[in-house]
Every structure is written in structure tokens, then in C-alpha cells.
C-alpha positions as a LaTeX table, in Angstrom:
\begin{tabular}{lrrr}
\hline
Residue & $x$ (\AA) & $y$ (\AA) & $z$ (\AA) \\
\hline
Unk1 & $-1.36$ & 4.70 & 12.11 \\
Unk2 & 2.17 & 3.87 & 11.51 \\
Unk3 & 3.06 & 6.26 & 9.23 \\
Unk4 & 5.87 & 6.02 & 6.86 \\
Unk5 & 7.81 & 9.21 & 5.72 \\
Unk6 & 7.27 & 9.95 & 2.44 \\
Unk7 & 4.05 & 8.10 & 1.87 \\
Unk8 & 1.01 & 9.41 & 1.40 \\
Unk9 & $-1.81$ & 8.93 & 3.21 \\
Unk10 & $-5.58$ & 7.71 & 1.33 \\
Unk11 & $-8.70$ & 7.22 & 2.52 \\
Unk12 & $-12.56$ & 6.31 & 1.28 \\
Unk13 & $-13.34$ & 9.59 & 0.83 \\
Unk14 & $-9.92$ & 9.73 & $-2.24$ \\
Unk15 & $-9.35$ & 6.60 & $-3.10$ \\
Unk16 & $-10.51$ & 6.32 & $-6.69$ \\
Unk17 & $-8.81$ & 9.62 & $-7.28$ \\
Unk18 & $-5.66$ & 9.12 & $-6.06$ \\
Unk19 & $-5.23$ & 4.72 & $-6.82$ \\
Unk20 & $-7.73$ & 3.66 & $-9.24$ \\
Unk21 & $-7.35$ & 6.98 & $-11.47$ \\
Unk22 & $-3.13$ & 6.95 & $-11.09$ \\
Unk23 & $-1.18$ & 7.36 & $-14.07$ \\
Unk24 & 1.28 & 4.99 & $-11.96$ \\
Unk25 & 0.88 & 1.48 & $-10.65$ \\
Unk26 & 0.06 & 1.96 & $-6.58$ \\
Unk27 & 1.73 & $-0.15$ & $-3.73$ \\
Unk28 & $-1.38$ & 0.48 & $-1.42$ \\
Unk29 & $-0.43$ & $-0.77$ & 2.73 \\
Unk30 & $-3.75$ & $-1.22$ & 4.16 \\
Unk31 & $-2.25$ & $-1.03$ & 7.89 \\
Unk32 & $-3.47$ & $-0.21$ & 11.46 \\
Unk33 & $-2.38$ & 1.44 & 14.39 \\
Unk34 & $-2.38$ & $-1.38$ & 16.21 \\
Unk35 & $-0.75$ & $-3.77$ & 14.13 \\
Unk36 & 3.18 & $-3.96$ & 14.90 \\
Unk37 & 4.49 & $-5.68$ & 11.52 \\
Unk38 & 2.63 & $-2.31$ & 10.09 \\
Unk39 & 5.43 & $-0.85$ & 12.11 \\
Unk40 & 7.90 & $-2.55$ & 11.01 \\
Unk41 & 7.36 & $-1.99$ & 7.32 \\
Unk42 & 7.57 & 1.92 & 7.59 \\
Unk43 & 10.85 & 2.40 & 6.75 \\
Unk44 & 10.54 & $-0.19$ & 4.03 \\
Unk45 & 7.62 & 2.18 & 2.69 \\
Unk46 & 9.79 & 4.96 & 2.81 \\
Unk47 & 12.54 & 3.99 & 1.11 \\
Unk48 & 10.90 & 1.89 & $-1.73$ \\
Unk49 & 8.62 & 5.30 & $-1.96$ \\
Unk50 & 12.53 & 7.40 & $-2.38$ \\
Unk51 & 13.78 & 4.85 & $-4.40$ \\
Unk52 & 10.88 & 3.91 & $-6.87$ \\
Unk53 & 9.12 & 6.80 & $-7.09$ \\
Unk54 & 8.95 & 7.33 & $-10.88$ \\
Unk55 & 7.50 & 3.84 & $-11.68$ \\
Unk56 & 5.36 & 3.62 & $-8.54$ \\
Unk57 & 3.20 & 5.71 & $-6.35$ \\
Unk58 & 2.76 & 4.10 & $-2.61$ \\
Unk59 & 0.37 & 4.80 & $-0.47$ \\
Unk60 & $-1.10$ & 3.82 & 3.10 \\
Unk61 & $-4.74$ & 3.76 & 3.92 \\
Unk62 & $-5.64$ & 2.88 & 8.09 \\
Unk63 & $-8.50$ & 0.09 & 8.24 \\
Unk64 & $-10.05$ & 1.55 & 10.68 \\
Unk65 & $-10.71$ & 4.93 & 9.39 \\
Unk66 & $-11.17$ & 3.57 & 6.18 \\
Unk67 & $-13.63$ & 0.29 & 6.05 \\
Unk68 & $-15.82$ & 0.83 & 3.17 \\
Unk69 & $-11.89$ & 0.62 & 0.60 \\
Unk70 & $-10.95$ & $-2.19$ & 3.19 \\
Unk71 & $-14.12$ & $-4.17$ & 2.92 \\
Unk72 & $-14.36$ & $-3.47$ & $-0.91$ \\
Unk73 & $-10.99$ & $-5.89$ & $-1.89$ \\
Unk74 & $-12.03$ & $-8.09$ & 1.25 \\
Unk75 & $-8.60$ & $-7.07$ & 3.18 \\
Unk76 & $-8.68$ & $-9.73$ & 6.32 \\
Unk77 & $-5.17$ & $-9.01$ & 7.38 \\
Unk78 & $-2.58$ & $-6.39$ & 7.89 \\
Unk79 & $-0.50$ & $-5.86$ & 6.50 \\
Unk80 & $-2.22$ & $-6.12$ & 3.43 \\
Unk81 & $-0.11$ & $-4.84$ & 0.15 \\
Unk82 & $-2.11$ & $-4.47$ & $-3.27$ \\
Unk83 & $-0.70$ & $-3.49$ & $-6.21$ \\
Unk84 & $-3.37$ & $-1.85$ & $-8.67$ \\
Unk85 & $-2.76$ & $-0.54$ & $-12.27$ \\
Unk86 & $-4.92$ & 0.71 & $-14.15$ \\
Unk87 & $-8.04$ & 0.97 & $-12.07$ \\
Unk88 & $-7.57$ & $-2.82$ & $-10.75$ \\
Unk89 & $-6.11$ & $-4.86$ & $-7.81$ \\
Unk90 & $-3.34$ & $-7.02$ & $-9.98$ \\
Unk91 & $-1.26$ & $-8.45$ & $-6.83$ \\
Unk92 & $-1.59$ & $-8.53$ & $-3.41$ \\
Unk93 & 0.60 & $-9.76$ & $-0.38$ \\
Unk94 & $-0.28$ & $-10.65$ & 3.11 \\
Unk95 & 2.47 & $-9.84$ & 6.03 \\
Unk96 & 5.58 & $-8.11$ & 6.55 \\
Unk97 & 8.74 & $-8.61$ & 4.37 \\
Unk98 & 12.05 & $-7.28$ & 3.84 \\
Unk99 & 12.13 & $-4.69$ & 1.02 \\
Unk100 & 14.06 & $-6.85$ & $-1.13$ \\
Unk101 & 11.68 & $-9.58$ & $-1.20$ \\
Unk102 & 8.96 & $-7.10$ & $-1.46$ \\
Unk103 & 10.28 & $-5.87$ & $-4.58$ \\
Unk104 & 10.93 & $-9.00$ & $-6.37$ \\
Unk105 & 7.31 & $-9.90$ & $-5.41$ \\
Unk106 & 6.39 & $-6.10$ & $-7.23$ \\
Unk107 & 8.79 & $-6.63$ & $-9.97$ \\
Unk108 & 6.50 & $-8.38$ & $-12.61$ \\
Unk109 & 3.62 & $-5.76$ & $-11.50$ \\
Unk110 & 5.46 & $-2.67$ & $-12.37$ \\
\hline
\end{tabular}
């Protein structure tokens, strides 16, 4: 998985615990290893995760380890980002982006 600094890492098995039970809105990356955009947004991840970290948690989970969460919200795509708060999937955005698009599209979600 391409795995961004800084970001933690979810799976099936913690899921509810650490998204749908966060005190904090989650940015969750539903990536792949083999998916280069997934690449390219790792240092996005990183920084947004150092810059925003005391209004939102962000998180990567890996499709392929992972496909009961991934079949769950019906993820097709990767990169998939889904915002959740409060226990439920309240935005999500197909594809690669710079970060500062990606936070004006997370701006009326946090």
C-alpha cells in the first residue's frame, strides 16, 4: 500500500472503532498498492494529516486487505476519499487532487 507518513493505517477488523466511533470527522483513502494516483496522494495525506490534525483524523484502509469496509460503502474506485462524522459516510470523492482542492471539497464537512 502506498503509505503516507503520518497516517494511520485501518482495516475490517478496526474500523468502527477507530472511524465510525471518532470523536473527529475521518478523511478515510480507500487506496491500493497497485493504484499509482494512490501514490501520488501520499504526501497530500501527510501533510493535510500535519496540518489538520485537530479538526480531522485521516486514515488509509488497502482494498485488498480490507473488502468487507470496501464493499460495505460500495467503493468502485481508488482513490476513493469518504468523509464520515458521526458514525456516517457524509462526502465522498473519486480520484486524485491537489491538496488545495481537496480541502475546499472537505471544507463544508469539517
Amino acid at each position: 500500500m502506498s503509505k503516507a507518513a503520518g497516517v494511520a493505517e485501518v482495516g475490517d477488523a478496526d474500523f468502527a472503532t477507530e472511524v465510525l466511533e471518532a470523536e473527529l470527522p475521518v478523511l478515510v483513502e480507500f487506496t491500493a498498492d497497485w493504484c499509482p494516483p494512490c501514490r501520488q496522494m501520499a504526501p497530500v495525506l501527510s501533510r493535510l494529516a500535519a496540518e489538520e490534525g485537530e479538526r480531522l483524523k485521516v486514515v488509509q484502509l488497502d482494498v485488498d486487505h480490507n473488502p468487507d469496509t470496501t464493499n460495505a460503502y460500495k467503493v468502485l474506485s481508488m482513490p476513493t476519499f469518504m468523509v464520515f462524522r458521526g458514525g456516517e459516510p457524509v462526502k465522498a470523492m473519486v480520484g486524485a487532487r491537489p491538496q488545495r482542492r481537496l480541502l475546499e471539497e472537505l471544507a463544508d464537512a469539517l
